[in-house]
py3Dmol code that shows the C-alpha trace and the ligand (Angstrom):
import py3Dmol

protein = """\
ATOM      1  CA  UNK A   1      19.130-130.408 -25.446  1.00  0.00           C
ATOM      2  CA  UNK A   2      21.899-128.645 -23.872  1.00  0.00           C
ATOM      3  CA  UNK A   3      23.366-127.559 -27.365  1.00  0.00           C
ATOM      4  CA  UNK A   4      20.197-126.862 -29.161  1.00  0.00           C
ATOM      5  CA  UNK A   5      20.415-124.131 -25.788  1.00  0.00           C
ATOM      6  CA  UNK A   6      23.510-123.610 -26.602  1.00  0.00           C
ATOM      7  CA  UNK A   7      22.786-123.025 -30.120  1.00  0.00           C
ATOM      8  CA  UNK A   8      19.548-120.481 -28.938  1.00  0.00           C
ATOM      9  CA  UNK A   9      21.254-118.042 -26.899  1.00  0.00           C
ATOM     10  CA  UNK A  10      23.861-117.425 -29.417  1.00  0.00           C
ATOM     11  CA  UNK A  11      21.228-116.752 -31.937  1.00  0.00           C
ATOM     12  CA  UNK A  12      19.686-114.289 -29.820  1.00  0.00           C
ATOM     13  CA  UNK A  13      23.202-112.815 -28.596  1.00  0.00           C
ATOM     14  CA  UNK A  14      24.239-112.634 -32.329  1.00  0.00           C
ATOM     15  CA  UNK A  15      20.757-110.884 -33.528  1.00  0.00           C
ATOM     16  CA  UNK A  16      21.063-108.434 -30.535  1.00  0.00           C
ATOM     17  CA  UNK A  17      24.237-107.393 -31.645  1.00  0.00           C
ATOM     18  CA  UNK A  18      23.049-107.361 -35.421  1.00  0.00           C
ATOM     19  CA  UNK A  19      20.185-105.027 -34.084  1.00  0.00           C
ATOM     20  CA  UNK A  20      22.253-102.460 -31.765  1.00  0.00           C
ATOM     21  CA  UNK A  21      24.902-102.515 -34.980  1.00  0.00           C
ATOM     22  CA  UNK A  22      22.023-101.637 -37.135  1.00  0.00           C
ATOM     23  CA  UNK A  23      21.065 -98.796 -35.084  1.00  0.00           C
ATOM     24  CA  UNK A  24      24.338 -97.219 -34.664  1.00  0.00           C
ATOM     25  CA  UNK A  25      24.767 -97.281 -38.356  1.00  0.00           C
ATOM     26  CA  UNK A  26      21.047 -95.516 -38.184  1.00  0.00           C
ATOM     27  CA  UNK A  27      21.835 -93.278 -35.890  1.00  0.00           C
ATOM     28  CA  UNK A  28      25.028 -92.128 -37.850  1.00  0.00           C
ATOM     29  CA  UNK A  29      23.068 -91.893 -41.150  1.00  0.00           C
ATOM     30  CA  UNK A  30      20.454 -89.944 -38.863  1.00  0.00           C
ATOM     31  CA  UNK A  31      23.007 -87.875 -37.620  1.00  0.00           C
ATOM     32  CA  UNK A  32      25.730 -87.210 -40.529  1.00  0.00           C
ATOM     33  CA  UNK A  33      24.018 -87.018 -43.759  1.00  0.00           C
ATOM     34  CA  UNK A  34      24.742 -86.658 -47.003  1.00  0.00           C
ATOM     35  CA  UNK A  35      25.998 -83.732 -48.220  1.00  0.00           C
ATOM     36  CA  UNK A  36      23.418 -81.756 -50.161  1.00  0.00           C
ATOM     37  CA  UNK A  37      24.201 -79.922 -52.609  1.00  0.00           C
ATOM     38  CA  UNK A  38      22.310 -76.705 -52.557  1.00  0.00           C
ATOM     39  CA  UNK A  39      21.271 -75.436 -55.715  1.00  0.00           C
ATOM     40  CA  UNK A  40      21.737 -71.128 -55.813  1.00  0.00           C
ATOM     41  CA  UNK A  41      18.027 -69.904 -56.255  1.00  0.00           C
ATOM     42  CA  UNK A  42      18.088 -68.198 -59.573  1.00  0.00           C
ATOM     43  CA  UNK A  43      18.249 -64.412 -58.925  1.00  0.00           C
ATOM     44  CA  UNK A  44      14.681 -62.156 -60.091  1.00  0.00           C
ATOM     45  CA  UNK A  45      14.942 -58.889 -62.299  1.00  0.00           C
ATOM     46  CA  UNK A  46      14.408 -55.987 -60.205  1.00  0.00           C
ATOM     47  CA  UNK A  47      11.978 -54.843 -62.978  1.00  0.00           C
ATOM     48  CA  UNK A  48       9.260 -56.825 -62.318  1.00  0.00           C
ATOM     49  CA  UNK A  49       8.943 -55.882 -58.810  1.00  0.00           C
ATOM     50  CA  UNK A  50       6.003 -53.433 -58.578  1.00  0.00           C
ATOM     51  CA  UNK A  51       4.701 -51.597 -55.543  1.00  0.00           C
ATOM     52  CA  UNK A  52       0.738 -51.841 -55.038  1.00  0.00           C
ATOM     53  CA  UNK A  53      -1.197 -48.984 -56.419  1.00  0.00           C
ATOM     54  CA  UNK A  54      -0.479 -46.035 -54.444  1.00  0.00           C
ATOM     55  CA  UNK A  55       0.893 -42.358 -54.578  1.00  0.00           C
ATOM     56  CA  UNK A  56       4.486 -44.185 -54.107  1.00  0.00           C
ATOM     57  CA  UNK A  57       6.235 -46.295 -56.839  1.00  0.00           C
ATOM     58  CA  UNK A  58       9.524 -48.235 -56.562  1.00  0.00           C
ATOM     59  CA  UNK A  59      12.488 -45.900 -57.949  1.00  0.00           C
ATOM     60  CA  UNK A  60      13.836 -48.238 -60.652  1.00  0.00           C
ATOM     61  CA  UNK A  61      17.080 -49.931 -59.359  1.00  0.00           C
ATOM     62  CA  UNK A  62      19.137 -49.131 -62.655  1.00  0.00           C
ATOM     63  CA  UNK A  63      21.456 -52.123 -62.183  1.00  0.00           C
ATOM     64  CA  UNK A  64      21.078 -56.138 -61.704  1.00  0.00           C
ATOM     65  CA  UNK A  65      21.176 -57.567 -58.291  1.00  0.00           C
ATOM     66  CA  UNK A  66      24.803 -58.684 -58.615  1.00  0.00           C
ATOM     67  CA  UNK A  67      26.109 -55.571 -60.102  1.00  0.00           C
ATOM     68  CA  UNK A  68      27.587 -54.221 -57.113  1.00  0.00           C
ATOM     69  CA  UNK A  69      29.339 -57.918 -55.759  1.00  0.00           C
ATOM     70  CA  UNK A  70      31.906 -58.299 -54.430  1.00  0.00           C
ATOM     71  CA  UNK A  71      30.694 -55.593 -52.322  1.00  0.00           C
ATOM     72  CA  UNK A  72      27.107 -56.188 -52.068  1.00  0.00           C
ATOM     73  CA  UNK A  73      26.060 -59.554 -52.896  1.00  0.00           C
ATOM     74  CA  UNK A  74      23.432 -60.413 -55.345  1.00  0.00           C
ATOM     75  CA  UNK A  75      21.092 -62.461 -52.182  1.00  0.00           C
ATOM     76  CA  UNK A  76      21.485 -59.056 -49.961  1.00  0.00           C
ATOM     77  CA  UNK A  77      20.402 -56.637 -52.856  1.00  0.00           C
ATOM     78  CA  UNK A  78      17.667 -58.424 -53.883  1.00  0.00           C
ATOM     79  CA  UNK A  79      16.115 -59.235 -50.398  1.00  0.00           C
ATOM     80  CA  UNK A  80      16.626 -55.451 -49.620  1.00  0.00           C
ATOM     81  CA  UNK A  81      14.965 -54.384 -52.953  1.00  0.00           C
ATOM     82  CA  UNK A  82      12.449 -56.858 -53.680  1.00  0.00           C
ATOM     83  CA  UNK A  83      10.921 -57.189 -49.747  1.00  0.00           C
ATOM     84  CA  UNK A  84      12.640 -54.315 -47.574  1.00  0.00           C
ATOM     85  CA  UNK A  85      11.750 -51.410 -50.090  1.00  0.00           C
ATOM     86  CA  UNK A  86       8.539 -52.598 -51.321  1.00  0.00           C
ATOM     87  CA  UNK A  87       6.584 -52.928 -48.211  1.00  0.00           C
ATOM     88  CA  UNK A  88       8.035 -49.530 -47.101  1.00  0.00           C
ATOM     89  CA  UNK A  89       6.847 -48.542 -49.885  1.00  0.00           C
ATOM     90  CA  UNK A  90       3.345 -50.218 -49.623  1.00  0.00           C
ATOM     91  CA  UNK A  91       2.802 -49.275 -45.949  1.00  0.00           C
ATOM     92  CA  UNK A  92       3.684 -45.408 -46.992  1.00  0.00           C
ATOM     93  CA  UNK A  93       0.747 -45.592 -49.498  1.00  0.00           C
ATOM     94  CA  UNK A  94      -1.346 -47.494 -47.293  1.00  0.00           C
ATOM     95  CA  UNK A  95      -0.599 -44.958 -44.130  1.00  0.00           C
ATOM     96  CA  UNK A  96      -1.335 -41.991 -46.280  1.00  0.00           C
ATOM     97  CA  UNK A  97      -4.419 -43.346 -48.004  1.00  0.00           C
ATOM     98  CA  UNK A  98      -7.394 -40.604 -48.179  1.00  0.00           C
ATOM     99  CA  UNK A  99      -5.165 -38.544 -46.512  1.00  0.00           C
ATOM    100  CA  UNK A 100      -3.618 -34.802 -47.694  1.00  0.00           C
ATOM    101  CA  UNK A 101      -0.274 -36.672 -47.535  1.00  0.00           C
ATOM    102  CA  UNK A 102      -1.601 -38.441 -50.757  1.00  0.00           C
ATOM    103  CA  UNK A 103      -1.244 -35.276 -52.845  1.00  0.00           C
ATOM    104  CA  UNK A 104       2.517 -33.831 -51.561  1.00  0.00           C
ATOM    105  CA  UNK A 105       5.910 -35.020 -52.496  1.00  0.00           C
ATOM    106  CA  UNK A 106       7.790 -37.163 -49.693  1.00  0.00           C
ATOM    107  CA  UNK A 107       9.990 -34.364 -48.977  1.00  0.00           C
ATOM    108  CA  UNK A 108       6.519 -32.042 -48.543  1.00  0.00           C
ATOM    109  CA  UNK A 109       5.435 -34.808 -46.440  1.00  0.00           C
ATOM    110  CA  UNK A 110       9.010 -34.564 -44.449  1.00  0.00           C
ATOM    111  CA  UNK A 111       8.818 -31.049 -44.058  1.00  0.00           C
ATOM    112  CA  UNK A 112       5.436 -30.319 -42.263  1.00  0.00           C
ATOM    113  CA  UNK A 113       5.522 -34.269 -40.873  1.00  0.00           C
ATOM    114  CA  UNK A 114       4.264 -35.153 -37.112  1.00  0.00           C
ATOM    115  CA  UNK A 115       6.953 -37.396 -35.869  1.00  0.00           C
ATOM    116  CA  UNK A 116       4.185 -39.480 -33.877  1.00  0.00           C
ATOM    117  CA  UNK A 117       3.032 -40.288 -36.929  1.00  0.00           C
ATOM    118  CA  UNK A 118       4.695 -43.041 -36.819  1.00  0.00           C
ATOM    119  CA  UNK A 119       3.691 -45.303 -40.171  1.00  0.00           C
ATOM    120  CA  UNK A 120       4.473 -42.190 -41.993  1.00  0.00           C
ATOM    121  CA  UNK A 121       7.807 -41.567 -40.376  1.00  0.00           C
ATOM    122  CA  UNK A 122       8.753 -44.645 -40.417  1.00  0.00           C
ATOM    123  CA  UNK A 123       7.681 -45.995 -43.776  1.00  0.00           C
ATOM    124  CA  UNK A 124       8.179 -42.812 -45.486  1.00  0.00           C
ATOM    125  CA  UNK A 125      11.947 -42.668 -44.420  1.00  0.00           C
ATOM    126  CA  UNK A 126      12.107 -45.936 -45.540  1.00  0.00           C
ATOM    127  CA  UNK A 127      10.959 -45.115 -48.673  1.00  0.00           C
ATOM    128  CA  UNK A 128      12.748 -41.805 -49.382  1.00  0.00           C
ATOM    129  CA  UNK A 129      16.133 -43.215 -47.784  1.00  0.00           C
ATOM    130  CA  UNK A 130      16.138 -46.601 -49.834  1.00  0.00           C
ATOM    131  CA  UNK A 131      15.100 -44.575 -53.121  1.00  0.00           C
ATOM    132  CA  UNK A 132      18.463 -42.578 -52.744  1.00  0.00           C
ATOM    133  CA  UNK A 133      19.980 -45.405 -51.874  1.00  0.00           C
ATOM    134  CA  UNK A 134      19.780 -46.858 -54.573  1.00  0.00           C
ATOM    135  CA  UNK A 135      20.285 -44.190 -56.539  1.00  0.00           C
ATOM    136  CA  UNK A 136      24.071 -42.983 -55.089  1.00  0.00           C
ATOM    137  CA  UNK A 137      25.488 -46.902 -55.798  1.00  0.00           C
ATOM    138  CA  UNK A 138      26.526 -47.807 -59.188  1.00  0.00           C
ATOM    139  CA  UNK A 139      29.150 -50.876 -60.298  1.00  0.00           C
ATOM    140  CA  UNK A 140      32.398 -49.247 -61.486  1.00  0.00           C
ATOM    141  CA  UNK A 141      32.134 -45.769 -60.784  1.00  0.00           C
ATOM    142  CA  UNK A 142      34.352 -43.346 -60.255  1.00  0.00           C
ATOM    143  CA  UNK A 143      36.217 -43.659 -57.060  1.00  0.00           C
ATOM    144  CA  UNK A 144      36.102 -39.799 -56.005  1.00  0.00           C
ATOM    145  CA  UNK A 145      34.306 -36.914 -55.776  1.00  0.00           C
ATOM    146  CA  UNK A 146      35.143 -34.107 -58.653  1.00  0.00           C
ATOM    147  CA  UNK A 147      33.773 -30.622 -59.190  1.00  0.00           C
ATOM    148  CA  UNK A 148      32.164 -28.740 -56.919  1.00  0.00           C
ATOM    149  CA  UNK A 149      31.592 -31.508 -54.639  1.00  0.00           C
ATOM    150  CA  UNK A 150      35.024 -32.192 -54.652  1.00  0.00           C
ATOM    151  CA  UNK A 151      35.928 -28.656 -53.319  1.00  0.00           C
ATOM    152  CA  UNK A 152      33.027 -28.768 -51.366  1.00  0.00           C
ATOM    153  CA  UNK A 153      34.553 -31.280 -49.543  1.00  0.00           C
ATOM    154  CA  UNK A 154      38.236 -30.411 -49.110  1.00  0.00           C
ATOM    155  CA  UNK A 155      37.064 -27.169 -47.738  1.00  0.00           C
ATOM    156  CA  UNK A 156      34.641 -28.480 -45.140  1.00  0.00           C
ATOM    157  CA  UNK A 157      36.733 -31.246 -44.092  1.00  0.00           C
ATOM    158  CA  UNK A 158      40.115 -30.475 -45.348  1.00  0.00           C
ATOM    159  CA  UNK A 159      40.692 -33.872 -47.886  1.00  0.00           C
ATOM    160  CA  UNK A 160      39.131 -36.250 -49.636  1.00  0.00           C
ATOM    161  CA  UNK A 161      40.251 -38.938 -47.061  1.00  0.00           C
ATOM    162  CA  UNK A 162      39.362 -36.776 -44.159  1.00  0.00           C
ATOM    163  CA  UNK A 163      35.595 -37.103 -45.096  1.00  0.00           C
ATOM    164  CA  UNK A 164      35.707 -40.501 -45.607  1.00  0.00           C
ATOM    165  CA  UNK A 165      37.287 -41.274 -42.088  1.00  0.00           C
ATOM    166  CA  UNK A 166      34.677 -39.022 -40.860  1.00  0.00           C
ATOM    167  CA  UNK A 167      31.806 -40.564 -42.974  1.00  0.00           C
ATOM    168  CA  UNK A 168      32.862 -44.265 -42.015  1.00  0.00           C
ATOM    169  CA  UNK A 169      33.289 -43.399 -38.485  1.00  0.00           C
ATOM    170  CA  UNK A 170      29.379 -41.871 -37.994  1.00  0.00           C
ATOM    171  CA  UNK A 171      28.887 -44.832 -40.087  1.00  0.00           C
ATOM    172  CA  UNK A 172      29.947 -46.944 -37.981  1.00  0.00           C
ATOM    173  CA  UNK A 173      29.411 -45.471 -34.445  1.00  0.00           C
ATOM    174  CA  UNK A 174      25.292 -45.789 -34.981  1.00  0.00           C
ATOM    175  CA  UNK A 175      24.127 -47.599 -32.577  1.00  0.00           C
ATOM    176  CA  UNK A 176      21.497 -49.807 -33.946  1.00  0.00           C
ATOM    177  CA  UNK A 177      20.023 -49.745 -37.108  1.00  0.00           C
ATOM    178  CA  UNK A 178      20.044 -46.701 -39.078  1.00  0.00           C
ATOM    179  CA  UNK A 179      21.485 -44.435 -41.571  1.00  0.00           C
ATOM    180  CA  UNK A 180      25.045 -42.193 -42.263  1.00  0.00           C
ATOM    181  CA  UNK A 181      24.612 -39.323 -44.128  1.00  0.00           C
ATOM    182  CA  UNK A 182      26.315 -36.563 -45.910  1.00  0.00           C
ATOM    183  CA  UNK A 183      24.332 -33.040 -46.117  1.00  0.00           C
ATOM    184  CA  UNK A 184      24.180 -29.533 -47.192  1.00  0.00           C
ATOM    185  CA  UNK A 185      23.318 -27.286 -44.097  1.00  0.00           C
ATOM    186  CA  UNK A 186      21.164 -24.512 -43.966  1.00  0.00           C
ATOM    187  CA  UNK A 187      24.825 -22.375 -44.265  1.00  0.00           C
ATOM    188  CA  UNK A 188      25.494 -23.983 -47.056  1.00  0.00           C
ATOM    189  CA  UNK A 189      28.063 -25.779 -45.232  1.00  0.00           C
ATOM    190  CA  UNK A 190      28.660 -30.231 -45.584  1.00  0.00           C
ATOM    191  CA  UNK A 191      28.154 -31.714 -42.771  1.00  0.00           C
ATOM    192  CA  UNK A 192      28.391 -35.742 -41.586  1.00  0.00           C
ATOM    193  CA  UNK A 193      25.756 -37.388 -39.071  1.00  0.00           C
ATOM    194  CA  UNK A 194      23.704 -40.521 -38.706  1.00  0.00           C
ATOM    195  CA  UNK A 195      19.952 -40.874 -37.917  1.00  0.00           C
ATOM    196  CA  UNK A 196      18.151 -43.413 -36.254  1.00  0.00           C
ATOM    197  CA  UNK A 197      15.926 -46.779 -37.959  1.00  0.00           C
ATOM    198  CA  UNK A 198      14.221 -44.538 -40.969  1.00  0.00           C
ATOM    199  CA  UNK A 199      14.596 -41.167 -39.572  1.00  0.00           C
ATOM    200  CA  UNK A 200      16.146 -39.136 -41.946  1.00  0.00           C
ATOM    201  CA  UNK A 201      17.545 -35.230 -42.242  1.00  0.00           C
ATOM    202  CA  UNK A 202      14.366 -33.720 -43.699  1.00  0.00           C
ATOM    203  CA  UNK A 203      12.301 -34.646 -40.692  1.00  0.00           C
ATOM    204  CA  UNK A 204      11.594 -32.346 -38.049  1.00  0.00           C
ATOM    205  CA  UNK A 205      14.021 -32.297 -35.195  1.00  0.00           C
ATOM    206  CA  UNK A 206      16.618 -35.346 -36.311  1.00  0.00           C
ATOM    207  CA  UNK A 207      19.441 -35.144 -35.260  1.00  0.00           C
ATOM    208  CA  UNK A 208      21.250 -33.885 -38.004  1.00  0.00           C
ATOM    209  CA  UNK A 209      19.301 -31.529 -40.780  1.00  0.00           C
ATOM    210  CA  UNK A 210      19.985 -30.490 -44.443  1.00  0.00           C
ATOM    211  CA  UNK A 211      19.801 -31.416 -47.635  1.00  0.00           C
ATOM    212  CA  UNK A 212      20.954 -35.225 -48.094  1.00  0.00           C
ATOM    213  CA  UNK A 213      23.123 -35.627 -51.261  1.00  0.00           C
ATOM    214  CA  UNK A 214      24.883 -39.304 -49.880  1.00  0.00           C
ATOM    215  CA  UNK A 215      23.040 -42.097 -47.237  1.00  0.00           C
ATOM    216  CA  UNK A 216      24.348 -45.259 -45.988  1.00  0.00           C
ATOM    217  CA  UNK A 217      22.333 -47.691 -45.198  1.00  0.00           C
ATOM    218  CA  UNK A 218      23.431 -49.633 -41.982  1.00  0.00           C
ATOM    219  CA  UNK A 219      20.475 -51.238 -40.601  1.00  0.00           C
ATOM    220  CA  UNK A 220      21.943 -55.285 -40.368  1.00  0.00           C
ATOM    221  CA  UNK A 221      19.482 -56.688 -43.356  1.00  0.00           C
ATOM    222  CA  UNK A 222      21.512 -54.226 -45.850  1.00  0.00           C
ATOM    223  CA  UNK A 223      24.960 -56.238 -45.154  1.00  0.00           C
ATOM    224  CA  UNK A 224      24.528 -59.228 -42.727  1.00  0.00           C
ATOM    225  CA  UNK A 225      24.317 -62.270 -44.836  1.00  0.00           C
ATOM    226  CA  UNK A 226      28.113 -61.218 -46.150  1.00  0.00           C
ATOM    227  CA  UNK A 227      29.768 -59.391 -43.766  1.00  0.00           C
ATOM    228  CA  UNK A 228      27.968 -60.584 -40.222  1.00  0.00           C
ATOM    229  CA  UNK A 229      29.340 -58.118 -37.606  1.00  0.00           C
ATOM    230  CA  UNK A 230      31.526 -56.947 -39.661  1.00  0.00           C
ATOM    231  CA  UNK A 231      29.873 -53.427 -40.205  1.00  0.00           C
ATOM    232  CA  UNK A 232      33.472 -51.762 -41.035  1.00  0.00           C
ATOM    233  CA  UNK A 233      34.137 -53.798 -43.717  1.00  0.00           C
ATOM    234  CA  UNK A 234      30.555 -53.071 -45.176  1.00  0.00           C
ATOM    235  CA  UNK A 235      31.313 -49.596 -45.180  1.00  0.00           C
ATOM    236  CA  UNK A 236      34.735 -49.722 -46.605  1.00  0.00           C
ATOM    237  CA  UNK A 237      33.179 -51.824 -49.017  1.00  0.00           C
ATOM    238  CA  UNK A 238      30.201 -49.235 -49.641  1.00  0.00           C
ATOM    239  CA  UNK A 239      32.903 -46.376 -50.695  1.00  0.00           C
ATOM    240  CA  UNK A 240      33.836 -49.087 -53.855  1.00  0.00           C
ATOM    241  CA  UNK A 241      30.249 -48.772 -55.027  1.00  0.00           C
ATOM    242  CA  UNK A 242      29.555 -44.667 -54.273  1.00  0.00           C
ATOM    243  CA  UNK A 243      27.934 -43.311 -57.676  1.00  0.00           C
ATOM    244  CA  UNK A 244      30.110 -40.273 -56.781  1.00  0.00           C
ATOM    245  CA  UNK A 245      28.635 -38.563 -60.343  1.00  0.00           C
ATOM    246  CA  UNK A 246      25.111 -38.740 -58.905  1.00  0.00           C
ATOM    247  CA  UNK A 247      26.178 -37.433 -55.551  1.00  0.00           C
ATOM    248  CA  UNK A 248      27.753 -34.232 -57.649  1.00  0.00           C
ATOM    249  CA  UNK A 249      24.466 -33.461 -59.151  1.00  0.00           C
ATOM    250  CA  UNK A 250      22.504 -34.108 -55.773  1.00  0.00           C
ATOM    251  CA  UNK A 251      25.122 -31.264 -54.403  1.00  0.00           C
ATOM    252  CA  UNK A 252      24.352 -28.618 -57.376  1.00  0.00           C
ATOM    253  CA  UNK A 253      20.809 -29.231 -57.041  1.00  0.00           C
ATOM    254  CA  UNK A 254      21.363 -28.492 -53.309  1.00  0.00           C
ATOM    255  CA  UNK A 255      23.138 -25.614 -53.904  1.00  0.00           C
ATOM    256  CA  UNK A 256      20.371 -24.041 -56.068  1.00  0.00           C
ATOM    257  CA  UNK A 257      17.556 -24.868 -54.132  1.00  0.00           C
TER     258      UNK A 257
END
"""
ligand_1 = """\
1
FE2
Fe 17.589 -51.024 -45.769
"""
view = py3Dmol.view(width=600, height=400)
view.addModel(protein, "pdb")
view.setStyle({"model": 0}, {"cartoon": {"style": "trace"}})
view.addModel(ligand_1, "xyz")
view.setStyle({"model": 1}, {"stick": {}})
view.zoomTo()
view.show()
């Protein structure tokens, strides 16, 4: 009797052990998977996104999502595109439905706009400030200004590398999100400044007013999921990826207008 009680408790002793050893190993499966591998979501064509009907359509991006990495990743252009500028884009048509607003160009809208208005402001700065956006970027272009922008430049800021300094500096010193632009004055002079969220120099009383012929885009959804923090490197990034030939012809259409 005494070893069939023997025999008992070191059944029980052994399947408690069995039990807590099974757990552990649960708990560690629980706790460390597998690794996973996680497949890259195939990217969309920037075609085939399409505002709702409205007075407002998407500009046309004029490059693939991935055209501009290294510097601006495929995942971050797309997002920004695809779901940043479209529902700017949709909430500017919706906030100006049945209105006058309907019938005038964003930069007519701008010009006569009531900055407590604030869908308008700040879904039609989205809009207009995206659109050009867009617009000044380009994979593989040139990697200065040349013309009359280029002696534009050198006279209002002395170089080349003076303005960018300048530019990357306002860039960076935004607080918040926001925007860094490059404009033509009212003297006809280029001048750097920044603007707050959508604001944008062709509102009333910004803090910086012309005619915009280069933005920036440093709100954190335009460069977080690559750089972080890291704004400065965004923006030195951002001058690898300047359509500098656009931003000539946005200066001589300045000029004459
Ligand atoms: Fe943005």
């Amino acid at each position: 009797m005494k070893n069939v009680r023997i025999l008992l408790s070191a059944f029980v002793l052994m399947s408690v052990m069995q039990s807590c050893k099974d757990k552990n190993n649960l708990e560690e499966v629980v706790a460390v998977p597998e690794p996973q591998k996680i497949e890259a979501a195939p990217l969309g064509n920037p075609d085939d996104v399409k505002a709702d009907e409205g007075a407002f359509q998407l500009a046309k991006l004029g490059y693939a999502y991935d055209a501009l990495a290294p510097n601006i990743d495929a995942k971050t252009m797309e997002i920004h595109y695809s779901k940043h500028y479209l529902k700017y884009t949709n909430e500017l048509n919706k906030a100006i439905k049945g209105t006058d607003l309907e019938k005038k160009t964003i930069e007519e809208i701008f010009a006569t706009l009531d900055m407590e208005n604030k869908p308008v402001r700040n879904n039609g700065g989205g809009y207009y400030n995206h659109t050009m956006f867009w617009e000044v970027m380009a994979p593989n272009g040139a990697t200065a200004p040349k013309g009359a922008l280029a002696e534009a430049i050198n006279k209002d800021f002395g170089s080349f590398e003076n303005f960018k300094t300048q530019f990357s500096e306002a860039a960076t010193k935004q607080f918040g999100s926001g925007w860094a632009w490059l404009v033509l004055d009212k003297t006809g002079k280029l001048v750097i400044g920044s603007t707050s969220n959508q604001d944008n120099p062709l509102m009333p009383n910004v803090s910086i007013s012309g005619k915009p012929v280069l933005a920036l885009d440093v709100w954190e959804h335009a460069y977080y999921l690559n750089y972080q923090n890291k704004r400065p490197d965004y923006i030195t990034a951002f001058f690898n990826v300047i359509n500098w030939d656009v931003v000539g012809k946005k200066y001589d259409a300045a000029l004459v207008k």
